[in-house]
C-alpha positions in Angstrom: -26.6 -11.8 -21.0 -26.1 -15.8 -20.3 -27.5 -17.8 -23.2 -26.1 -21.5 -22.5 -29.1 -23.2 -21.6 -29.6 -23.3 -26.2 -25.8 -24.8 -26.3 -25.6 -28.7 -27.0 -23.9 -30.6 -24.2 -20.7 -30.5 -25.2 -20.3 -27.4 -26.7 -22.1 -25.7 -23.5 -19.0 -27.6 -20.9 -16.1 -26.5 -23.0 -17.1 -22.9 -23.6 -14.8 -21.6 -21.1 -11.7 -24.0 -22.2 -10.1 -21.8 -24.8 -9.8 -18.8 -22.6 -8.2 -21.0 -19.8 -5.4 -22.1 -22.1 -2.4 -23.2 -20.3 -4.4 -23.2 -16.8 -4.6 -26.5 -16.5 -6.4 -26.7 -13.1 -8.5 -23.8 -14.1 -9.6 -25.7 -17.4 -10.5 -28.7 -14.9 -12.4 -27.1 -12.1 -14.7 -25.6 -14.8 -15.1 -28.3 -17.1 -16.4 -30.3 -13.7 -18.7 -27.0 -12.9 -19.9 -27.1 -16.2 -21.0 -30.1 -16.5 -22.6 -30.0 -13.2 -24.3 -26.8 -14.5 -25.8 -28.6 -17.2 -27.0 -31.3 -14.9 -28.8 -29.1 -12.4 -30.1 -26.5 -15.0 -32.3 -29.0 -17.2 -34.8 -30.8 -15.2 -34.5 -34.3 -17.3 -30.5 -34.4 -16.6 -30.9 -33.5 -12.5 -32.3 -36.8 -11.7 -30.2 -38.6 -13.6 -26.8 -36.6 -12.7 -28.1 -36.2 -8.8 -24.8 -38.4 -8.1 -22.6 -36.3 -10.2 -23.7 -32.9 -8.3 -22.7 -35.3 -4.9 -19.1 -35.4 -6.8 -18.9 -32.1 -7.8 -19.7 -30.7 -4.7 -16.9 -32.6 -3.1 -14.2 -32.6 -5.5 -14.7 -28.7 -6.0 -15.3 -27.5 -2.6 -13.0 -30.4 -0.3 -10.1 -31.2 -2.8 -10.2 -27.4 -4.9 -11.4 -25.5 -1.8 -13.6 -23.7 -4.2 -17.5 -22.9 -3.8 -18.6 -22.1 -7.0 -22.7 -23.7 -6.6 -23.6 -26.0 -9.6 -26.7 -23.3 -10.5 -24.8 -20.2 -10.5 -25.4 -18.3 -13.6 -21.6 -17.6 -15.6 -21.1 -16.6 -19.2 -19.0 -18.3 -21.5 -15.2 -17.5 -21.7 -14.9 -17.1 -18.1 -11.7 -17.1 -16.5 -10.5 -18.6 -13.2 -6.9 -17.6 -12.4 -5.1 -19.2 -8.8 -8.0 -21.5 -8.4 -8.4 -21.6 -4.6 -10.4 -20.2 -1.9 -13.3 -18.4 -4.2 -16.5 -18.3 -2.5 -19.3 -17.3 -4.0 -23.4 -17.7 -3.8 -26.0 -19.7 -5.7 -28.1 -16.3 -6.9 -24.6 -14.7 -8.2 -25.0 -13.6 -12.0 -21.5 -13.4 -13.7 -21.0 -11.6 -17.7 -19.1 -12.9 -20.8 -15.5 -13.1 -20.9 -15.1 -12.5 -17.1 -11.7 -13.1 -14.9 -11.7 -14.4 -10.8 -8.7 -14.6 -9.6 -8.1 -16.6 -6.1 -9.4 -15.6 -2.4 -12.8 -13.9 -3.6 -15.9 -13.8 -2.0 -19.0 -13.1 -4.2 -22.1 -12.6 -2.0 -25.4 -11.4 0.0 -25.4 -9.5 2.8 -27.0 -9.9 5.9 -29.9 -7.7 7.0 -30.3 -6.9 10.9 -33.7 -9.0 10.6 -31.7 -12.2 9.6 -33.0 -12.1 6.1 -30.6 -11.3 3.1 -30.1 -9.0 0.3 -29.7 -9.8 -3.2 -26.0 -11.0 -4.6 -24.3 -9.1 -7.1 -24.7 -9.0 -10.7 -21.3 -8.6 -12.2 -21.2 -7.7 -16.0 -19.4 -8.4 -19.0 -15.5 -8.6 -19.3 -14.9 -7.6 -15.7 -12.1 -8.4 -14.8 -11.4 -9.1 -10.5 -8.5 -9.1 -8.7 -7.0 -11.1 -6.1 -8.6 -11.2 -2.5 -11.5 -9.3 -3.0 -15.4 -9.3 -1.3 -17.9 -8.3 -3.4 -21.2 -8.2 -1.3 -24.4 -7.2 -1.5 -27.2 -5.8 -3.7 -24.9 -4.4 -6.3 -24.3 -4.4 -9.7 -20.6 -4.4 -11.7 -20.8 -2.7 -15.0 -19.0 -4.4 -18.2 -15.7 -4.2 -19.0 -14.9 -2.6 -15.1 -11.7 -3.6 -12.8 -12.0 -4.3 -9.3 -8.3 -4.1 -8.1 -7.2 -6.4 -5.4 -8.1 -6.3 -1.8 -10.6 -4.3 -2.5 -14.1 -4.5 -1.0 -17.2 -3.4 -3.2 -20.3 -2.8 -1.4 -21.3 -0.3 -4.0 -22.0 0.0 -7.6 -19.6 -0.1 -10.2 -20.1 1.9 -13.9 -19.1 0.5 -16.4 -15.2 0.9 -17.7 -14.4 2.0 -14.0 -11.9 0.7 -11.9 -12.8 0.1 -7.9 -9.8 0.0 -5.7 -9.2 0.1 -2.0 -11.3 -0.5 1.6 -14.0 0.1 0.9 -14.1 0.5 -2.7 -13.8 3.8 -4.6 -15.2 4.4 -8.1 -11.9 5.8 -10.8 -12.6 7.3 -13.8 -11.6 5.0 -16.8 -8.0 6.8 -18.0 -9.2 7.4 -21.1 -11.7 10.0 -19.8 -9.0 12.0 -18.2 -8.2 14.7 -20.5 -4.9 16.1 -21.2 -4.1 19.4 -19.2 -0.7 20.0 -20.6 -0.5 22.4 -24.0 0.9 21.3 -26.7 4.6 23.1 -25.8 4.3 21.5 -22.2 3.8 18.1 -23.4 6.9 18.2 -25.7 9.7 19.7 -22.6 8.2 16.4 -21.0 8.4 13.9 -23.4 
């Protein structure tokens, strides 16, 4: 899915610039993550960016009010729309060509015995709307839509759309066939 740790430095933090054009804050808050990606990712460049990850961490999360962890695993041409109040965890896996938009919460869920599940692996070109908790051990297929407000505690297939509290599963609308004859469809149109 994710292949950046094979990019060359500057290649790997501008991967997501063109598909933020004209966002300019959404440009900056993941140039700054991915550089601070890069640093924690590849042993040699931790130590020597330790103080870097001490600015990203408070640039992003106290001045952006975003938590997106330096180690968190996104695929190029990601998209950050609204850039405020996304929270997600460290062990979050995020597809190609993905969209956030602001007030989303990407994480685990606590088990009665105070451990934790999993965090959700989201897929390729998914694209999330506004205000939306996606929790637990789950998994969003490529190219689905989670609508906004919803929460998803279960799976996703792929091409579906997930909408409401909590989430239900829609058909893709080009799997809904056409009940209408040919004669009905014209008095309509």
């Amino acid at each position: 899915m994710y292949q950046g740790k094979r990019m060359g430095f500057f290649r790997f933090i501008f991967q997501d610039w063109q598909a933020n054009k004209g966002n300019a804050k959404g440009r900056i808050i993941l140039l700054l993550f991915r550089i601070a990606n890069f640093c924690a990712t590849r042993r040699i460049y931790y130590y020597i960016g330790f103080l870097y990850l001490m600015f990203y961490r408070i640039m992003v999360e106290w001045f952006f009010s975003i938590e997106i962890p330096w180690n968190v695993q996104i695929g190029p041409n990601f998209r950050l729309y609204h850039g405020q109040a996304l929270v997600m965890t460290n062990q979050v896996v995020i597809g190609e060509g993905c969209t956030l938009r602001q007030s989303t919460t990407i994480g685990n869920k606590q088990l009665p015995g105070g451990g934790f599940t999993p965090s959700p692996i989201i897929g390729n070109y998914v694209d999330v709307g506004s205000n939306v908790c996606i929790i637990g051990n789950i998994t969003i297929g490529d190219h689905a839509k989670i609508g906004a407000g919803a929460v998803v505690v279960k799976d996703v297939p792929a091409y579906h759309t997930a909408v409401g509290n909590p989430a239900v599963n829609r058909l893709p609308k080009s799997t809904i066939t056409n009940t209408f004859t040919n004669e009905e469809t014209t008095h309509i149109i």
